[in-house]
N, CA, C and O atoms as a Maestro MAE file, in Angstrom:
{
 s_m_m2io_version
 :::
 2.0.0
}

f_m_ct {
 s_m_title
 :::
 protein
 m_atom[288] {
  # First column is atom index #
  i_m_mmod_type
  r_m_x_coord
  r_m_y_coord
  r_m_z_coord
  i_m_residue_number
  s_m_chain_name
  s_m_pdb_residue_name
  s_m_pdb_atom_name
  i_m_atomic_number
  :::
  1 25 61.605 -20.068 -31.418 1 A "UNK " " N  " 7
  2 3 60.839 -20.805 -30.442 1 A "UNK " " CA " 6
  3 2 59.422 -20.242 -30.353 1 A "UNK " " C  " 6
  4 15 58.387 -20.903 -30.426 1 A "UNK " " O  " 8
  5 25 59.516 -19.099 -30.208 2 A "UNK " " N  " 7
  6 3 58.028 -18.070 -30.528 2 A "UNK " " CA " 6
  7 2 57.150 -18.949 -31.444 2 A "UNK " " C  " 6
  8 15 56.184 -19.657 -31.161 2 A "UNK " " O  " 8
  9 25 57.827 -18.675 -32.753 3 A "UNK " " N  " 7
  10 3 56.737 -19.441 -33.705 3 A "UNK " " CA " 6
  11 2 56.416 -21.024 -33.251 3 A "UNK " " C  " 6
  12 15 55.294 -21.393 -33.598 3 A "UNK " " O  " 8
  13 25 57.153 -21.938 -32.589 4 A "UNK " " N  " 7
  14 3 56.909 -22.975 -32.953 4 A "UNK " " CA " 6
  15 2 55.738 -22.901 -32.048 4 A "UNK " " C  " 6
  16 15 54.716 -23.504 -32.375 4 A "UNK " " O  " 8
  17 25 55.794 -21.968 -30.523 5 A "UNK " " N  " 7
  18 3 54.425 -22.246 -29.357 5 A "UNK " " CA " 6
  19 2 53.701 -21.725 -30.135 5 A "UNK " " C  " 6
  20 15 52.584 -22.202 -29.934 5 A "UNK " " O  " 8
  21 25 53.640 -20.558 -31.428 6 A "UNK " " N  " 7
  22 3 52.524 -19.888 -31.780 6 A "UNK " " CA " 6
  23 2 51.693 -21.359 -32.785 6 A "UNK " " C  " 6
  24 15 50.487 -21.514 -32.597 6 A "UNK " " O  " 8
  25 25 52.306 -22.171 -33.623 7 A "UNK " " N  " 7
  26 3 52.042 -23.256 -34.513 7 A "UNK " " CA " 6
  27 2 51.583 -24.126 -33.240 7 A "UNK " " C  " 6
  28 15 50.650 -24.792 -33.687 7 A "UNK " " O  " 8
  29 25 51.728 -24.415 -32.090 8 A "UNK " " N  " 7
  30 3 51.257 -25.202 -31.536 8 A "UNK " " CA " 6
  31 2 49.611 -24.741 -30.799 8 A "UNK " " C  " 6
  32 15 48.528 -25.326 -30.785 8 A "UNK " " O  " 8
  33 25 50.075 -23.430 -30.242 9 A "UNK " " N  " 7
  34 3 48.361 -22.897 -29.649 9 A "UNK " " CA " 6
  35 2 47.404 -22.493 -30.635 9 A "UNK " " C  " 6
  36 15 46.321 -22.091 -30.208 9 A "UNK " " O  " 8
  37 25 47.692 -22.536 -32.503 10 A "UNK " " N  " 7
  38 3 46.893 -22.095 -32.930 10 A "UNK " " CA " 6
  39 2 46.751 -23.307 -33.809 10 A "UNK " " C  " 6
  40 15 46.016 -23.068 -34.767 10 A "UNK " " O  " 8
  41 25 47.265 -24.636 -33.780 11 A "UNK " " N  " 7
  42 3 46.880 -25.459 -34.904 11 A "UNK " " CA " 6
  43 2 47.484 -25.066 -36.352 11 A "UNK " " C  " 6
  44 15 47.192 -25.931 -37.178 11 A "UNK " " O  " 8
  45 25 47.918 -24.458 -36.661 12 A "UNK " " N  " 7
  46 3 48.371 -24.343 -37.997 12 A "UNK " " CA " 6
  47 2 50.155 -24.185 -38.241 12 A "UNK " " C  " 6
  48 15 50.532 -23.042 -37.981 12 A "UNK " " O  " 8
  49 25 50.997 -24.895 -38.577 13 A "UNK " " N  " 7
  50 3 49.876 -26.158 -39.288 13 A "UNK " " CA " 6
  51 2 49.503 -27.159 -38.153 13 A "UNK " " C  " 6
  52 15 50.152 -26.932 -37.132 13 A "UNK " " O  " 8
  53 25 48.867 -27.926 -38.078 14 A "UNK " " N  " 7
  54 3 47.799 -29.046 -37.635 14 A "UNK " " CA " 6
  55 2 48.969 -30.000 -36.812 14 A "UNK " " C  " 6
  56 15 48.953 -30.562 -35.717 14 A "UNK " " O  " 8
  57 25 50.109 -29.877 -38.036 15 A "UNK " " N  " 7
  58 3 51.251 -31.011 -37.719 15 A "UNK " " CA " 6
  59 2 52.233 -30.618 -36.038 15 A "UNK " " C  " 6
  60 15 52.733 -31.394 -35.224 15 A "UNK " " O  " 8
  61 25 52.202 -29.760 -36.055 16 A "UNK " " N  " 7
  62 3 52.901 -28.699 -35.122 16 A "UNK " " CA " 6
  63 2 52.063 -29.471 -33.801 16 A "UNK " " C  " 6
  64 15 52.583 -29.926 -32.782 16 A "UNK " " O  " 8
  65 25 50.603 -29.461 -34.170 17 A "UNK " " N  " 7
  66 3 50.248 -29.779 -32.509 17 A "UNK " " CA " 6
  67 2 50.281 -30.885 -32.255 17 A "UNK " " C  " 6
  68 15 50.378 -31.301 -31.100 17 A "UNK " " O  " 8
  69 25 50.191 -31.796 -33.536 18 A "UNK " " N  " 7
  70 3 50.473 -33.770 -33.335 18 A "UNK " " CA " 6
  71 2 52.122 -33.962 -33.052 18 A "UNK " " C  " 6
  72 15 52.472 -34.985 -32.464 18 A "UNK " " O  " 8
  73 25 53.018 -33.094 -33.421 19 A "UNK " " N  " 7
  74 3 54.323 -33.571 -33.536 19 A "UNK " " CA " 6
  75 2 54.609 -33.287 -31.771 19 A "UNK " " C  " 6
  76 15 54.943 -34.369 -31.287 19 A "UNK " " O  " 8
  77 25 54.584 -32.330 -30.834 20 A "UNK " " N  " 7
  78 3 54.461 -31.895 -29.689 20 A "UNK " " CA " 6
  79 2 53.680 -32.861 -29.234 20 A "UNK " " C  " 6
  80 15 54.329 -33.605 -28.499 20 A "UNK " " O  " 8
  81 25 52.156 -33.299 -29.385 21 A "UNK " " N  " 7
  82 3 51.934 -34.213 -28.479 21 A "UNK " " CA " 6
  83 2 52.971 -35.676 -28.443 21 A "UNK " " C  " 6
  84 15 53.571 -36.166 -27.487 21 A "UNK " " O  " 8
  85 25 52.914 -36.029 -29.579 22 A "UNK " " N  " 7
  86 3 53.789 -37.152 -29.730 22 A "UNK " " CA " 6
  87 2 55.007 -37.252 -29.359 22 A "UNK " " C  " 6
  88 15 55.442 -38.387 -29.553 22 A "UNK " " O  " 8
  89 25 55.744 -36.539 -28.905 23 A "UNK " " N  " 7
  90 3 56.802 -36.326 -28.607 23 A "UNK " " CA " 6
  91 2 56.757 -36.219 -26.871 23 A "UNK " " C  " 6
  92 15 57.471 -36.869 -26.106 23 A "UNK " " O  " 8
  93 25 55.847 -35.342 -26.539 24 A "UNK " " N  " 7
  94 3 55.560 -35.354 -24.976 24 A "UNK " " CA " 6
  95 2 55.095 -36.399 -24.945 24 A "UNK " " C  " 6
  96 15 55.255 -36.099 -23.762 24 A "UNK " " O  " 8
  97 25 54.493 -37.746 -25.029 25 A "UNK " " N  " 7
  98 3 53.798 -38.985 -24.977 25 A "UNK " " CA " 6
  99 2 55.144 -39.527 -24.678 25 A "UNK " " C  " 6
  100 15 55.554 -39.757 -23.541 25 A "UNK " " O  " 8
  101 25 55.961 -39.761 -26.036 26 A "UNK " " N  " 7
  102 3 56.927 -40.173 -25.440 26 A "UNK " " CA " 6
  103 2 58.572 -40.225 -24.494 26 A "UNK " " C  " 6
  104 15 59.705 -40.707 -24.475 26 A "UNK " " O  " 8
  105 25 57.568 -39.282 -23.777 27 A "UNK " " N  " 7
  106 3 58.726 -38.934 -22.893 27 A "UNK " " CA " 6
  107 2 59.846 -37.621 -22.817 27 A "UNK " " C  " 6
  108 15 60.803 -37.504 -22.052 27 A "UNK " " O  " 8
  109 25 59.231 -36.396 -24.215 28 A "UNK " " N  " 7
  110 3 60.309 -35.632 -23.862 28 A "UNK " " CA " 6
  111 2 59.787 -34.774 -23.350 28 A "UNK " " C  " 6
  112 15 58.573 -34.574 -23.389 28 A "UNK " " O  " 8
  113 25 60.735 -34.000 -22.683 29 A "UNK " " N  " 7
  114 3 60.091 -32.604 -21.623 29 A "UNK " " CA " 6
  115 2 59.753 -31.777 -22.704 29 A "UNK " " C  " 6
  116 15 60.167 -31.900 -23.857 29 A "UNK " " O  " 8
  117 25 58.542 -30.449 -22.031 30 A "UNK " " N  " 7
  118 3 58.168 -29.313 -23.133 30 A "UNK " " CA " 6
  119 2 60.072 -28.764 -23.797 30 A "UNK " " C  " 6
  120 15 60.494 -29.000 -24.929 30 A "UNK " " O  " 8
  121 25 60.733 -28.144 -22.841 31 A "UNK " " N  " 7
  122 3 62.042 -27.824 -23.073 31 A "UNK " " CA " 6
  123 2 62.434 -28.166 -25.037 31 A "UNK " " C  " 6
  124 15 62.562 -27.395 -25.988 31 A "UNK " " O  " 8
  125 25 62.522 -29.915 -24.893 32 A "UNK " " N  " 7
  126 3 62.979 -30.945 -25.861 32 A "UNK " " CA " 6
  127 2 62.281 -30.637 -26.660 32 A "UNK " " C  " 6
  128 15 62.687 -29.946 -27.594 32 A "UNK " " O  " 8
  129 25 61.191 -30.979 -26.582 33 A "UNK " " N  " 7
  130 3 59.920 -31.530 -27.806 33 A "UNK " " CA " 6
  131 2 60.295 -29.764 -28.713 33 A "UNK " " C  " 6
  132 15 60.671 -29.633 -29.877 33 A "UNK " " O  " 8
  133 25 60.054 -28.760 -27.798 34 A "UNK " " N  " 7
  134 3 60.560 -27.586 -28.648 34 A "UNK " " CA " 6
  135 2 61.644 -26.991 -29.449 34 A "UNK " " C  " 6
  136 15 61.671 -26.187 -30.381 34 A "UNK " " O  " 8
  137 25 62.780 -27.835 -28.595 35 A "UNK " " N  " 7
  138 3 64.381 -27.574 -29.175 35 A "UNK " " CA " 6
  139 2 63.697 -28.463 -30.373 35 A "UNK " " C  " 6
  140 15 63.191 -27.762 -31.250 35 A "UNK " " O  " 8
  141 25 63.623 -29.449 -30.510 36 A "UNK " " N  " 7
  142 3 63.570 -30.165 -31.826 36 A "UNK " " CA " 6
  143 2 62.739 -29.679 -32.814 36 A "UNK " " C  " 6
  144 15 63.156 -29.426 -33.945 36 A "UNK " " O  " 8
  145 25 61.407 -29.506 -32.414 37 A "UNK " " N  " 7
  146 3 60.716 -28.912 -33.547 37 A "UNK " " CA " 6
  147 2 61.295 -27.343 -34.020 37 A "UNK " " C  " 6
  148 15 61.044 -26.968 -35.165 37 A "UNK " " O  " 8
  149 25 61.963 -26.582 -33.223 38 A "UNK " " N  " 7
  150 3 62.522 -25.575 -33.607 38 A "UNK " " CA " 6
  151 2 63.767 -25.699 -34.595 38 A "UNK " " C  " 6
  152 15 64.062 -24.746 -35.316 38 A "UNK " " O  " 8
  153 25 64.322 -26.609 -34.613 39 A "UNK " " N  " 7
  154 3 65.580 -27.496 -35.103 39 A "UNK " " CA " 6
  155 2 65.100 -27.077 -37.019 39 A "UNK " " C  " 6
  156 15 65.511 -26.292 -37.874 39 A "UNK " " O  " 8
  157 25 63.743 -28.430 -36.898 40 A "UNK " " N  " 7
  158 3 62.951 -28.531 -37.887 40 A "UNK " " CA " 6
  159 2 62.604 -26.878 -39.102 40 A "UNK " " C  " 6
  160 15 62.665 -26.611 -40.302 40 A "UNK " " O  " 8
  161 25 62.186 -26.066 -37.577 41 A "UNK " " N  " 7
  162 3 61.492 -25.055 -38.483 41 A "UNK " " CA " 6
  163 2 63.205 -24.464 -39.400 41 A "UNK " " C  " 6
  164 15 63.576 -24.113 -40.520 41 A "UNK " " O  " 8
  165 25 63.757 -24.674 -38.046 42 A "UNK " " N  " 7
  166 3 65.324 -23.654 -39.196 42 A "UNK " " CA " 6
  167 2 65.346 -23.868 -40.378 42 A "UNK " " C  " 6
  168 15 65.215 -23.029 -41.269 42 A "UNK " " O  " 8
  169 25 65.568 -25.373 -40.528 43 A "UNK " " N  " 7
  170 3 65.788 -25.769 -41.718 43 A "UNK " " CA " 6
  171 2 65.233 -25.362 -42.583 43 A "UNK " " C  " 6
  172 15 65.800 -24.971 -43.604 43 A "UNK " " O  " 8
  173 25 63.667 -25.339 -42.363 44 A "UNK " " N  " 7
  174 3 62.802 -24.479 -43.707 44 A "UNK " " CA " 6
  175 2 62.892 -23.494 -44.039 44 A "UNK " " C  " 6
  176 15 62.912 -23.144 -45.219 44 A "UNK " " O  " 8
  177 25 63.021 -22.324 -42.444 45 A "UNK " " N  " 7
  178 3 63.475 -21.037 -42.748 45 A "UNK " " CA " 6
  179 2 64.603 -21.078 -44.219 45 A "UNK " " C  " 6
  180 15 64.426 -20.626 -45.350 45 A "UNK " " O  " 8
  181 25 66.082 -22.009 -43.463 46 A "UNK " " N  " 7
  182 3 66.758 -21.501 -44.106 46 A "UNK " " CA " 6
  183 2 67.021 -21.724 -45.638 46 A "UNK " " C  " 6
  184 15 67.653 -21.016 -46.422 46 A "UNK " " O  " 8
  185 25 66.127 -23.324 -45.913 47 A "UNK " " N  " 7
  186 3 65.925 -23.789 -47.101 47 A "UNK " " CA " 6
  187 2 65.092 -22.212 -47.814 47 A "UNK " " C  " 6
  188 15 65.623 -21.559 -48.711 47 A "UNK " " O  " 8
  189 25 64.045 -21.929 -47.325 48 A "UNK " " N  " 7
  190 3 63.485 -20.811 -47.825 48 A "UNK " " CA " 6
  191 2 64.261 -19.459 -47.981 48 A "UNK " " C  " 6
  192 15 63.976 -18.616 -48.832 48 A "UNK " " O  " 8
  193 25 64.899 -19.385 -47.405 49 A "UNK " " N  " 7
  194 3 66.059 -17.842 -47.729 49 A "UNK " " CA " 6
  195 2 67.011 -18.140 -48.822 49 A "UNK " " C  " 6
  196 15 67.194 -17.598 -49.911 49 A "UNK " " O  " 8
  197 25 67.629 -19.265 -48.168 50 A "UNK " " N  " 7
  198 3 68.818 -19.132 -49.250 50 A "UNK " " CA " 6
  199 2 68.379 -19.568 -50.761 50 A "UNK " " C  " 6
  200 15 68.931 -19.157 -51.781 50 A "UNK " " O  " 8
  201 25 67.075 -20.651 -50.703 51 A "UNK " " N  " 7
  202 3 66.348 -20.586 -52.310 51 A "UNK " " CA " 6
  203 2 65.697 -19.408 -52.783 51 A "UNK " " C  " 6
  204 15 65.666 -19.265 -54.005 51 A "UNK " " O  " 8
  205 25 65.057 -18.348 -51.908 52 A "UNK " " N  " 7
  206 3 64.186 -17.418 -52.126 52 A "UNK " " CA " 6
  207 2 62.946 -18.377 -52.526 52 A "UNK " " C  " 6
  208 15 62.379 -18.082 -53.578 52 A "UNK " " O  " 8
  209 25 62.572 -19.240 -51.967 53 A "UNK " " N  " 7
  210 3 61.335 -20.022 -52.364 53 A "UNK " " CA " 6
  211 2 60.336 -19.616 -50.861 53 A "UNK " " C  " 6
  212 15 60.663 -19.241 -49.736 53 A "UNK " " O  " 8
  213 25 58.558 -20.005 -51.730 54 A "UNK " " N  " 7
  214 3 57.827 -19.771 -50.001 54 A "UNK " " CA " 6
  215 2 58.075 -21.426 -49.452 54 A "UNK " " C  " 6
  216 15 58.460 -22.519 -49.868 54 A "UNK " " O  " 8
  217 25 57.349 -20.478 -47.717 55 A "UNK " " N  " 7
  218 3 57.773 -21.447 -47.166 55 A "UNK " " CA " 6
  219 2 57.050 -22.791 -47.509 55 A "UNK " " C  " 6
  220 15 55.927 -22.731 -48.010 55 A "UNK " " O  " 8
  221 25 57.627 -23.974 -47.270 56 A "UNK " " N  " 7
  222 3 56.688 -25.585 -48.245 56 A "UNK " " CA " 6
  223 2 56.275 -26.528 -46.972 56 A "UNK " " C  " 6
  224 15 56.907 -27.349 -46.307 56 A "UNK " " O  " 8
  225 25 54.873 -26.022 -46.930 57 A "UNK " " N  " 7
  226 3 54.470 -26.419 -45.511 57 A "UNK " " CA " 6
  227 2 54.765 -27.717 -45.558 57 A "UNK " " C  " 6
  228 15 55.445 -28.107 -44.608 57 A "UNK " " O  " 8
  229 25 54.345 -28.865 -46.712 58 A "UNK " " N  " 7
  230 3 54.615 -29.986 -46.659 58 A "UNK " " CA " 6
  231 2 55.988 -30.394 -46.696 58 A "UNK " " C  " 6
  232 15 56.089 -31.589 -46.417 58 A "UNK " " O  " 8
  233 25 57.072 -29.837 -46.937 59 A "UNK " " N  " 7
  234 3 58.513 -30.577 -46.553 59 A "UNK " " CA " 6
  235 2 58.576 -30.026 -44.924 59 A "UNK " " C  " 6
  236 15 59.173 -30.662 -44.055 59 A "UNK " " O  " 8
  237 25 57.944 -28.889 -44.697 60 A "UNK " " N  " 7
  238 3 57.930 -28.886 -43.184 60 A "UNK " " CA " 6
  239 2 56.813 -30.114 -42.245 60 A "UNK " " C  " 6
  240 15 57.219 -30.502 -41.149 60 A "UNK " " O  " 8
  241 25 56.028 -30.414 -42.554 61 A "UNK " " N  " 7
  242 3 55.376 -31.316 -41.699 61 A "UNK " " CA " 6
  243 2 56.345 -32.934 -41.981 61 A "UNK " " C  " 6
  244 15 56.659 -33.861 -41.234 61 A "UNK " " O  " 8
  245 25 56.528 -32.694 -43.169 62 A "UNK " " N  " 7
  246 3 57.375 -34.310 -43.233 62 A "UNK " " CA " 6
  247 2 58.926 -34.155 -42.377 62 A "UNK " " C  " 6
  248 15 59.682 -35.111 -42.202 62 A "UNK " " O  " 8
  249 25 59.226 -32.614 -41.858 63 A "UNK " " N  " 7
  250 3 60.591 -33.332 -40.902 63 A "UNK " " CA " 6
  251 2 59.955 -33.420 -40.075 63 A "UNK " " C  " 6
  252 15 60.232 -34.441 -39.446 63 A "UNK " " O  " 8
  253 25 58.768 -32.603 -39.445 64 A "UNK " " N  " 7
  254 3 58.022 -32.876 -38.105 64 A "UNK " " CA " 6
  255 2 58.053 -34.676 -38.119 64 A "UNK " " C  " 6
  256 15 58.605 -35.546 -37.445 64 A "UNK " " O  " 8
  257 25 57.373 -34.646 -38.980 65 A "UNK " " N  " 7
  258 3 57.379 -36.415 -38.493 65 A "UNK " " CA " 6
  259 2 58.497 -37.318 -38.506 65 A "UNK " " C  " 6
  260 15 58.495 -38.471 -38.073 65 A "UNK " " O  " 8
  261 25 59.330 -36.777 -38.970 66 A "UNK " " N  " 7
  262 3 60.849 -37.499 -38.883 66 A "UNK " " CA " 6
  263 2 61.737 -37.391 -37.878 66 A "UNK " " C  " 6
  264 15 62.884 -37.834 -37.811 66 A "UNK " " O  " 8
  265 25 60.816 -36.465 -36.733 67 A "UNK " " N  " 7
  266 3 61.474 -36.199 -35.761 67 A "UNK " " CA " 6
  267 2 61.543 -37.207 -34.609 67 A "UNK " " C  " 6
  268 15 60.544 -37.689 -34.077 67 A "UNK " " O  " 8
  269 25 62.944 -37.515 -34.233 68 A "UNK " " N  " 7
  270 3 62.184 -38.716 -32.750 68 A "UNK " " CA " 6
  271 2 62.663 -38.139 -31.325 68 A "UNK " " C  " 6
  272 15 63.379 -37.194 -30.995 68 A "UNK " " O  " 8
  273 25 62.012 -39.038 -30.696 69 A "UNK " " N  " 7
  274 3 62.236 -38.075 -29.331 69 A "UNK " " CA " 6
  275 2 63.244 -38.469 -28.807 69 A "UNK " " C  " 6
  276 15 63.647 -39.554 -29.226 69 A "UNK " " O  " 8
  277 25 63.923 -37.904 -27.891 70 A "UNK " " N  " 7
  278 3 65.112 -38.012 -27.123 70 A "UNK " " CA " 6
  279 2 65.147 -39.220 -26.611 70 A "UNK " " C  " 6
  280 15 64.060 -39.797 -26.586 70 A "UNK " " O  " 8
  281 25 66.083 -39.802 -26.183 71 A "UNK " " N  " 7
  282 3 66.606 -41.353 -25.784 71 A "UNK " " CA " 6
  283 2 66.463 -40.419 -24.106 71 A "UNK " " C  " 6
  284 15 66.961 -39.317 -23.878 71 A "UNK " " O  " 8
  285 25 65.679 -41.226 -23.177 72 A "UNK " " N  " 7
  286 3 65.444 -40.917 -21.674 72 A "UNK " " CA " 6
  287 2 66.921 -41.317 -20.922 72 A "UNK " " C  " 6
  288 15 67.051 -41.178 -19.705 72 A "UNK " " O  " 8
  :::
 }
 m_bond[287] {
  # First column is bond index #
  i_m_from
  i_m_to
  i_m_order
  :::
  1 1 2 1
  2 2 3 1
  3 3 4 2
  4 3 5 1
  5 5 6 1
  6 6 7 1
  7 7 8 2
  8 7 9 1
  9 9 10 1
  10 10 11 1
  11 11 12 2
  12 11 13 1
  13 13 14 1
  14 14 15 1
  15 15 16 2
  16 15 17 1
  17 17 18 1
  18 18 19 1
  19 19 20 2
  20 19 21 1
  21 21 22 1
  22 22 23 1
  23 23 24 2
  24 23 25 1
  25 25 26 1
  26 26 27 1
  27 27 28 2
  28 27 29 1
  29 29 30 1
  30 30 31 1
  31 31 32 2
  32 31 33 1
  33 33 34 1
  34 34 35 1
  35 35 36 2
  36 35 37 1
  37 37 38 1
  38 38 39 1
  39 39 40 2
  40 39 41 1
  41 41 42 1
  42 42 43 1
  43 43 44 2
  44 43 45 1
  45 45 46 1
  46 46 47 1
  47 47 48 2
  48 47 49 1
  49 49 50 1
  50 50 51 1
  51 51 52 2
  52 51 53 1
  53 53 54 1
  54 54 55 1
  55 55 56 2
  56 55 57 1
  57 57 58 1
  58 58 59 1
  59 59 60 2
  60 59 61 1
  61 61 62 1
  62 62 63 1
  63 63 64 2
  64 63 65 1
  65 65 66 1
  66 66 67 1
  67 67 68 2
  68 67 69 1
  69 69 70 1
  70 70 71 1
  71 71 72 2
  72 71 73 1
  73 73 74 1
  74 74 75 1
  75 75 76 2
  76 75 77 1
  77 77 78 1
  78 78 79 1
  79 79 80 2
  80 79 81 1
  81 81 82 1
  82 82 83 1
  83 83 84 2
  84 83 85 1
  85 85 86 1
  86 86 87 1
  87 87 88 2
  88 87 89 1
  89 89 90 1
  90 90 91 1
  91 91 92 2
  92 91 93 1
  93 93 94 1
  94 94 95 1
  95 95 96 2
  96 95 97 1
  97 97 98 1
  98 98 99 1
  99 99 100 2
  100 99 101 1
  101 101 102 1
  102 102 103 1
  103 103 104 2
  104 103 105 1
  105 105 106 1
  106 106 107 1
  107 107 108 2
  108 107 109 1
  109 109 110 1
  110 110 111 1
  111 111 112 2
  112 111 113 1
  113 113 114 1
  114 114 115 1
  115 115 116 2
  116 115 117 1
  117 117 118 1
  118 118 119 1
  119 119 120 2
  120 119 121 1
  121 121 122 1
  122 122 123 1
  123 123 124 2
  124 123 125 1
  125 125 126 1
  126 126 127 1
  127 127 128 2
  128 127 129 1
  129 129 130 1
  130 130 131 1
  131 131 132 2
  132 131 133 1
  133 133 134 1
  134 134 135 1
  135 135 136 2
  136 135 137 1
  137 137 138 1
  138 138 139 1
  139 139 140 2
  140 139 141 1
  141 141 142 1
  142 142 143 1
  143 143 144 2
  144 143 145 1
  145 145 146 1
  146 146 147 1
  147 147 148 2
  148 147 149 1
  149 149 150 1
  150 150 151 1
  151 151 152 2
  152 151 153 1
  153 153 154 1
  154 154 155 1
  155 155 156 2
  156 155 157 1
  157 157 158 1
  158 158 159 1
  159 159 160 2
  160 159 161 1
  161 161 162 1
  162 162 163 1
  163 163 164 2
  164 163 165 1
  165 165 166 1
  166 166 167 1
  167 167 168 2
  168 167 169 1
  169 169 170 1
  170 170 171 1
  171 171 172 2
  172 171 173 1
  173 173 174 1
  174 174 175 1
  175 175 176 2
  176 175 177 1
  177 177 178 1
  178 178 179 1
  179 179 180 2
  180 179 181 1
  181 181 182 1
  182 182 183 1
  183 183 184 2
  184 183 185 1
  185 185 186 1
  186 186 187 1
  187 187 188 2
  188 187 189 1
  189 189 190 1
  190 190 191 1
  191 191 192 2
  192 191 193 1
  193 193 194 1
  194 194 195 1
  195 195 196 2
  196 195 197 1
  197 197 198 1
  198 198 199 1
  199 199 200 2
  200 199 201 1
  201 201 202 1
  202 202 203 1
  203 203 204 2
  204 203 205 1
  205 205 206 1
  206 206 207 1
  207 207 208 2
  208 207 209 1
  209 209 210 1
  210 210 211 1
  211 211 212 2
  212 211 213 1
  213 213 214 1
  214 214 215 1
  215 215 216 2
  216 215 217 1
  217 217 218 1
  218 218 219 1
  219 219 220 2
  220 219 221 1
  221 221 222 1
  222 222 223 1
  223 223 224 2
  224 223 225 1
  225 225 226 1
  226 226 227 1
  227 227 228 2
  228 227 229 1
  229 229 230 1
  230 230 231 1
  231 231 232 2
  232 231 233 1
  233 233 234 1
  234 234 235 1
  235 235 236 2
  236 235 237 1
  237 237 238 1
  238 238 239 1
  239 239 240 2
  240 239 241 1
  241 241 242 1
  242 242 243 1
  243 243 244 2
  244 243 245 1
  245 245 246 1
  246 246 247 1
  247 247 248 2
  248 247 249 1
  249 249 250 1
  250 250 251 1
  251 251 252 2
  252 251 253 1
  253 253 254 1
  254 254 255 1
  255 255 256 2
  256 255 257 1
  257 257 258 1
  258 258 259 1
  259 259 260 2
  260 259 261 1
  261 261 262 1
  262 262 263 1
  263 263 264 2
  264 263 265 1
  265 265 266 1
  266 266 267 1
  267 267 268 2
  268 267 269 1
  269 269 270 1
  270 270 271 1
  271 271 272 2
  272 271 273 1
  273 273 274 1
  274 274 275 1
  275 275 276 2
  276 275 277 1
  277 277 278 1
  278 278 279 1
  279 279 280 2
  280 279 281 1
  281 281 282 1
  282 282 283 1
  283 283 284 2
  284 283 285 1
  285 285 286 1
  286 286 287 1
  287 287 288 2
  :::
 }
}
């Protein structure tokens, strides 16, 4: 969760702070919008460990955007 507020107060990547606004726009609490994008980062983490590959910012911004927000 750390990293995802740190990707959001510092812009990098870029996607981190559009995926959070967009998500608070539509309706999810800070809480949400973070469980999910944190969701997101695992996956890369863990795509990245268990391949031993670096991390691939661009398959990470493309789940950001595949992310939708919670049903209210």
């Amino acid at each position: 969760m750390d990293t995802v507020l740190n990707q959001i107060d510092t812009g990098d990547p870029p996607e981190a702070r559009t995926t959070y606004d967009r998500l608070i726009d539509a309706g999810a609490s800070n809480s949400q919008a973070l469980q999910l994008m944190a969701a997101v980062l695992r996956v890369e983490m863990n795509e990245m460990l268990t391949k031993s590959t670096p991390f691939d910012n661009t398959r990470y911004a493309a789940g950001l955007a595949k992310i939708k927000p919670p049903e209210s």
